[in-house]
C-alpha positions as CSV (number, residue, x, y, z in Angstrom):
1,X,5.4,-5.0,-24.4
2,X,5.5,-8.3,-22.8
3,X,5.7,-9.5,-19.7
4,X,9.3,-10.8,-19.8
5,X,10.4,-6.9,-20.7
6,X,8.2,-4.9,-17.5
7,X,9.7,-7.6,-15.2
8,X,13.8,-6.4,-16.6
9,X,12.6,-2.8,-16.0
10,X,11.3,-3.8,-12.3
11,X,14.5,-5.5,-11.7
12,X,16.8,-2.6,-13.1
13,X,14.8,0.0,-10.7
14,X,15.5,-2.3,-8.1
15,X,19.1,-2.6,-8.4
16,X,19.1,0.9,-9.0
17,X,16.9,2.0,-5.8
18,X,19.5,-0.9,-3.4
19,X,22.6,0.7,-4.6
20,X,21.3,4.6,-4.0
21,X,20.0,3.2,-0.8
22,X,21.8,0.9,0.9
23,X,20.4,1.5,4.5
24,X,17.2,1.8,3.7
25,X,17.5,-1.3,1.6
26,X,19.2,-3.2,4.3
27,X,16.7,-2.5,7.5
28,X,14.0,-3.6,4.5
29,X,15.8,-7.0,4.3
30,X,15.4,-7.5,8.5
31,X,11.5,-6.8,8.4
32,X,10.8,-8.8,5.4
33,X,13.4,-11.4,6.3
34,X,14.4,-11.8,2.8
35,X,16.1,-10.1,0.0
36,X,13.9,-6.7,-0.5
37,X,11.6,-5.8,-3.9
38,X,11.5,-2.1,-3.3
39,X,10.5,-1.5,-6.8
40,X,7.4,-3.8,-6.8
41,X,6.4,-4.1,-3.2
42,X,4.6,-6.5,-1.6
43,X,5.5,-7.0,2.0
44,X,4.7,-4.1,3.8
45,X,8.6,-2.8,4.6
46,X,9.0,-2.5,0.9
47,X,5.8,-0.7,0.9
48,X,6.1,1.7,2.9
49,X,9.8,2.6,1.6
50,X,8.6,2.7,-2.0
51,X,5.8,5.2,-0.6
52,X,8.9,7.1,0.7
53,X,11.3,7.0,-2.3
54,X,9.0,7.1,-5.1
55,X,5.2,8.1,-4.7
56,X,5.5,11.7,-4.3
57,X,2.1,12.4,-4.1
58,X,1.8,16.4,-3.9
59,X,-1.7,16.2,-1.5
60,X,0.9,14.0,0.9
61,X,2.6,17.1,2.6
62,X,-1.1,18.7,2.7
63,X,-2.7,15.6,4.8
64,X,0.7,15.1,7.0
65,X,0.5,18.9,7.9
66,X,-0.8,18.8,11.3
67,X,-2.9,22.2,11.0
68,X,-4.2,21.7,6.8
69,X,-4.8,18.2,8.0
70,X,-7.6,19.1,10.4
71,X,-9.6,21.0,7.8
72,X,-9.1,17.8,5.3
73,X,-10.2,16.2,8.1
74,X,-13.6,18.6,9.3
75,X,-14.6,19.1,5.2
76,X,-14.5,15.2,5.2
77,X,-16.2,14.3,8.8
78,X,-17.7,17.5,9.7
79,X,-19.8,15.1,12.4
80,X,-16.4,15.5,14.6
81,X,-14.5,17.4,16.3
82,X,-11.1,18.5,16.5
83,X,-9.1,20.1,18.9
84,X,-9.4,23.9,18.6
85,X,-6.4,25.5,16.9
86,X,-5.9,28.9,19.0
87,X,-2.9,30.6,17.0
88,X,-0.4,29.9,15.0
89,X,3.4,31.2,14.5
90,X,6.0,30.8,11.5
91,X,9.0,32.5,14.3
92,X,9.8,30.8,17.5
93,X,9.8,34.1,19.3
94,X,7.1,35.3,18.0
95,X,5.6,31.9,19.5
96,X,7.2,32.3,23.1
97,X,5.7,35.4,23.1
98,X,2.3,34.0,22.9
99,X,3.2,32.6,26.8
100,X,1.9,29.4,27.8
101,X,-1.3,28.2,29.5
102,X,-2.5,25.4,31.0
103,X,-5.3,24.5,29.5
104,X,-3.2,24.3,25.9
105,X,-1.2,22.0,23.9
106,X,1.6,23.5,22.0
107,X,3.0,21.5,19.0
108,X,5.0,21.7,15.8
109,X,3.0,21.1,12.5
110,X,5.6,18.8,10.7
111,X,6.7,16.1,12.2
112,X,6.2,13.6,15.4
113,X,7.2,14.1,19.1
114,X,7.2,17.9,19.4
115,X,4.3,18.4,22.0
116,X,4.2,20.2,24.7
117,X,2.2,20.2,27.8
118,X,2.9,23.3,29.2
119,X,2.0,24.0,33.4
120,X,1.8,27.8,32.5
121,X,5.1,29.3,34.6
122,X,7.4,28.3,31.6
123,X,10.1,30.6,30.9
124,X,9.3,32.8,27.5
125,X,13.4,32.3,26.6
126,X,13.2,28.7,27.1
127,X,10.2,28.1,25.1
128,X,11.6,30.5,22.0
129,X,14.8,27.8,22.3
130,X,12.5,24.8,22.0
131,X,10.7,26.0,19.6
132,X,13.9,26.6,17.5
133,X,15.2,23.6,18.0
134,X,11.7,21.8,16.5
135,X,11.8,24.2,13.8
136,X,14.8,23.0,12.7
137,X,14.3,19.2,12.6
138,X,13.8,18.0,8.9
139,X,12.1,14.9,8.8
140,X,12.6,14.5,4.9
141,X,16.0,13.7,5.5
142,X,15.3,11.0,8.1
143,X,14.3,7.9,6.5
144,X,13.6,9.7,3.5
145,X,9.9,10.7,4.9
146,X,9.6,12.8,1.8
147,X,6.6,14.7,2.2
148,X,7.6,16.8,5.3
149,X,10.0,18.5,3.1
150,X,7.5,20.5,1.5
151,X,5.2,21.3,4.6
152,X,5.4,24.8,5.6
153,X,7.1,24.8,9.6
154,X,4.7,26.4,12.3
155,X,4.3,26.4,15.9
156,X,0.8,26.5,17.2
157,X,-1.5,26.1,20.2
158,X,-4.3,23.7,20.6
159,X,-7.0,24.0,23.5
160,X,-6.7,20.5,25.6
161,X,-9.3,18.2,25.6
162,X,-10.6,18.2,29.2
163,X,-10.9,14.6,29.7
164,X,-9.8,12.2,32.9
165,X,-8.4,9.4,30.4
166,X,-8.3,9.9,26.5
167,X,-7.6,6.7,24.4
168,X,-6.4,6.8,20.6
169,X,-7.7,4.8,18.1
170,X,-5.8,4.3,14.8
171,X,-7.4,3.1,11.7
172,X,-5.6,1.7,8.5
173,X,-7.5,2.1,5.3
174,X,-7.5,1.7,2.0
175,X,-9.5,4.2,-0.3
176,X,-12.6,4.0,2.0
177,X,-12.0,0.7,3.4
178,X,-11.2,0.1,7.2
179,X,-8.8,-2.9,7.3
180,X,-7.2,-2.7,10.7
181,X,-7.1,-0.7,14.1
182,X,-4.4,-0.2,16.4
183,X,-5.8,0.8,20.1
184,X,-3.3,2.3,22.6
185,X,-4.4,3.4,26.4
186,X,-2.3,5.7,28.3
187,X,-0.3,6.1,25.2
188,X,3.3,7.3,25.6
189,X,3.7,6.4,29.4
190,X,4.9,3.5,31.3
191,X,1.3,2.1,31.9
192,X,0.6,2.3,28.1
193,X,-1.3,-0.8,26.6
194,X,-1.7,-1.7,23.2
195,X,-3.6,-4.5,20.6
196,X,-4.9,-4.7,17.2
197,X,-8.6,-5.2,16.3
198,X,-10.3,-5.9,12.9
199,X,-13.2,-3.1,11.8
200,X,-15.7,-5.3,13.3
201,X,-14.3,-5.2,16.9
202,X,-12.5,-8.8,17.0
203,X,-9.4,-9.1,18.5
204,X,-6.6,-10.5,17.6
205,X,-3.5,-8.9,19.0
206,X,-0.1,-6.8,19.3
207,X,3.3,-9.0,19.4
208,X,5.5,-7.2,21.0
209,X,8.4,-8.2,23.7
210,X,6.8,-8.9,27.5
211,X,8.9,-8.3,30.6
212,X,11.6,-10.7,30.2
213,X,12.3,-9.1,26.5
214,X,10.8,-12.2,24.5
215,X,8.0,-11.6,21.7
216,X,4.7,-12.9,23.1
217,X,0.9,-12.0,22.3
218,X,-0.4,-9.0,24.3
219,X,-4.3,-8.4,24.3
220,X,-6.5,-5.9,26.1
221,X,-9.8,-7.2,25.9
222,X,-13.4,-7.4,24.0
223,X,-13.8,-3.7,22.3
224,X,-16.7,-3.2,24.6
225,X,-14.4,-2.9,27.4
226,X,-12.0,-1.2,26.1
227,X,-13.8,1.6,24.8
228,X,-16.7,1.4,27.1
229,X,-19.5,2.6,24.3
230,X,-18.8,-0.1,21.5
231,X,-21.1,2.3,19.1
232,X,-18.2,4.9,19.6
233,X,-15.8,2.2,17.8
234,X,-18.0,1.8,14.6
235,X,-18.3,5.9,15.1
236,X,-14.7,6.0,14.3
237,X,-14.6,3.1,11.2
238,X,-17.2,5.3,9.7
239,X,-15.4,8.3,9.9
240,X,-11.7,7.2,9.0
241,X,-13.6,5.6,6.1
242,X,-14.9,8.5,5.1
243,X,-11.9,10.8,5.2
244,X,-9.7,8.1,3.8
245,X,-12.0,7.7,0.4
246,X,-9.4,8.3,-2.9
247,X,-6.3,7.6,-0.9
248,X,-5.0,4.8,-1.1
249,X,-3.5,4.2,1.6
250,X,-2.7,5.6,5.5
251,X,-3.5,5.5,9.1
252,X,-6.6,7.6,10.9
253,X,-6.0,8.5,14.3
254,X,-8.5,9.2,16.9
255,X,-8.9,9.9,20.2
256,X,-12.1,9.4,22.5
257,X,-13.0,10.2,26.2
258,X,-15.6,7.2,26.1
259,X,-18.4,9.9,25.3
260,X,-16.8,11.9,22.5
261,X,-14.7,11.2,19.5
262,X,-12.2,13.9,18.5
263,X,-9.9,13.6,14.9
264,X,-6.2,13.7,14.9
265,X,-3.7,13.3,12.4
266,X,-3.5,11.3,9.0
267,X,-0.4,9.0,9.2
268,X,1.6,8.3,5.5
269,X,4.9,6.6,7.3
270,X,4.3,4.9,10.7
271,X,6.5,4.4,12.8
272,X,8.4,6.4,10.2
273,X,7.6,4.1,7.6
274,X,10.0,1.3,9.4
275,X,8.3,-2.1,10.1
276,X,10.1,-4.0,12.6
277,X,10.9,-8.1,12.3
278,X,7.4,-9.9,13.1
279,X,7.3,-13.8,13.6
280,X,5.9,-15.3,10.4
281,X,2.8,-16.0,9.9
282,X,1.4,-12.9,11.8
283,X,-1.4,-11.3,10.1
284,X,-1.4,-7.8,10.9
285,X,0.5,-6.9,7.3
286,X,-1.6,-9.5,5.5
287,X,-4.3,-7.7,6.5
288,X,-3.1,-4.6,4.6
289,X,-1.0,-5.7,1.6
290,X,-3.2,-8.3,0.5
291,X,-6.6,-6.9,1.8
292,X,-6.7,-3.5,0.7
293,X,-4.0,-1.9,-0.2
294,X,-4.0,-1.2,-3.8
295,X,-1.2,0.1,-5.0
296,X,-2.6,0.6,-8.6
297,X,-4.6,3.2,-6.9
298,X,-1.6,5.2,-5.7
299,X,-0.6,8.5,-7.4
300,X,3.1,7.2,-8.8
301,X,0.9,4.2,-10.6
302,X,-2.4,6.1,-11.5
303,X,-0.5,9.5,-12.9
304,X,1.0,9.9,-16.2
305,X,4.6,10.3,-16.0
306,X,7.1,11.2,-18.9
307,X,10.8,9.2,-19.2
308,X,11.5,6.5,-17.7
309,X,9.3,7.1,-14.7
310,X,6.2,5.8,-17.0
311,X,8.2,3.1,-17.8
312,X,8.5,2.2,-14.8
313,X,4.8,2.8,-13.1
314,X,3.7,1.0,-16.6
315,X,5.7,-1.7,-15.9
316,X,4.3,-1.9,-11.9
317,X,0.7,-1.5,-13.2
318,X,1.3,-4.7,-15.7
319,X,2.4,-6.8,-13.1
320,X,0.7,-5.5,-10.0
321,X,-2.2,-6.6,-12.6
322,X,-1.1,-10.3,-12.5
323,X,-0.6,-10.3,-9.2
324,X,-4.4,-9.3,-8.5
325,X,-5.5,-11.5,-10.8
326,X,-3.3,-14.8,-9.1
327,X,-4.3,-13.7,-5.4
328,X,-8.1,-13.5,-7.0
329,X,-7.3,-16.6,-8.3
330,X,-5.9,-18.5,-5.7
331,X,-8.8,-17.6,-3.2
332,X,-11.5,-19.3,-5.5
333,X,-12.9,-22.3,-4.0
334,X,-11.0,-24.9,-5.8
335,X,-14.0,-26.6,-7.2
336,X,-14.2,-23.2,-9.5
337,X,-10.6,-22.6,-10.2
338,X,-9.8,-23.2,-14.2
């Protein structure tokens, strides 16, 4: 088949995939500040939505499971630790009937934002209603985050990590390859503080808006003084780059007390897979798209399909191909380019 014919089946996806999602297709357009290529993505927006829509892989809703995740993550890293899982519950009364205690962490397995921090006192009714109420949230229906669909809902209890100041450390890789780390410091409070370093500790920044609401450069530092123990940051590149070999893509999160490092949770869709508007020229999605994320080596493109869904992943495999083979290409030294 030639070229000429995978590029008319790319294009009818795409019309296809714009008209059945129009809002999707349409916040797409703001991050990549251009008319979106959902069907053969390059900018990480489209990415990440083709990742939603279409690469189903089946061992997604196992990794995003926040209880089967931590045993992907001990077979892979046994080296580290993760944060004791003390029970687990399918019903939310069942779960309030546990009680609380201080010294836990009580979440939901399928989803973001359903932690709680509980002082011990809480009431065993109002618990049972929280819990419900997380239960019920289905984050396959918001921004078509497929995989939680299929992840079986539980409540469960995690002993805290006894620690005066915990930092996260996020790591974006590529089958085995670290490309970029997001550090964040008193995450999820007003004194949080938050930058982007490359696998080998440089620094190069978060943009995102400063007190007056404009976009400007935020940094926190040299690694060294961030973390304290700089052997604890290329502690944690080893590990996500071990846990992240035959995937081909996704985010690693960490935490560390400065002394020990404890995993957390494999990412597939962050900041539920929506990429906000970047100046140009920023290159914290460089980084990924054309640095190491592969997409031949996803499960859409790399599994046999029947119908017109191999049509289609043969079609992206033939021109995500040529694509390679111009960016290889075009970072020759141009006295060796043909």
């Amino acid at each position: 088949m030639t070229t000429l014919f995978h590029v008319a089946v790319i294009a009818a996806v795409n019309l296809w995939l714009v008209l059945r999602y129009p809002v999707e297709a349409y916040r797409t357009l703001r991050s990549k500040r251009g008319l979106p290529n959902i069907a053969l993505p390059d900018h990480m927006a489209e990415r990440l939505l083709w990742r939603r829509l279409i690469d189903h892989n089946p061992q997604f809703p196992v990794w995003a499971d926040k209880l089967r995740g931590k045993e992907f993550v001990q077979s892979r890293v046994p080296d580290i630790s993760v944060p004791e899982t003390l029970w687990v519950e399918a019903d939310p009364d069942a779960a309030a009937a546990r009680g609380t205690d201080p010294d836990t962490v009580i979440k939901a397995n399928h989803g973001c934002d359903m932690n709680f921090f509980p002082k011990g006192d809480e009431d065993a009714a109002t618990c049972a209603a929280m819990y419900r109420d997380w239960l019920a949230v289905d984050y396959s229906a918001v921004r078509k985050e497929w995989c939680y669909r299929d992840i079986p809902r539980r409540i469960f209890a995690e002993r805290r990590i006894k620690a005066g100041r915990l930092i996260d450390v996020n790591v974006r890789c590529a089958d085995g390859k670290a490309l970029l780390t997001s550090i964040i410091q008193n995450n999820k409070t007003d004194a949080m503080r938050y930058s982007y370093y490359l696998p080998d500790g440089r620094e190069f920044g978060f943009f995102g808006k400063d007190a007056t609401g404009k976009l400007a450069l935020h940094k926190m530092g040299p690694i060294e003084d961030v973390l304290g123990r700089p052997a604890l940051y290329a502690r944690i590149i080893d590990a996500a780059e071990r846990i992240s070999r035959g995937i081909d893509y996704g985010r690693f999160d960490f935490m560390t007390d400065g002394t020990e490092v404890y995993g957390g949770e494999i990412t597939l869709y962050p900041s539920a897979g929506y990429v906000p508007p970047i100046p140009p020229g920023v290159p914290n999605h460089n980084l990924i798209t054309a640095g190491g994320w592969d997409l031949r080596k996803s499960w859409f493109v790399s599994t046999p399909a029947p119908g017109w869904r191999g049509l289609y992943a043969r079609a992206m495999r033939h021109l995500l191909d040529r694509r390679a083979e111009r960016r290889s290409r075009d970072q020759r030294p141009a006295s060796t380019r043909p």
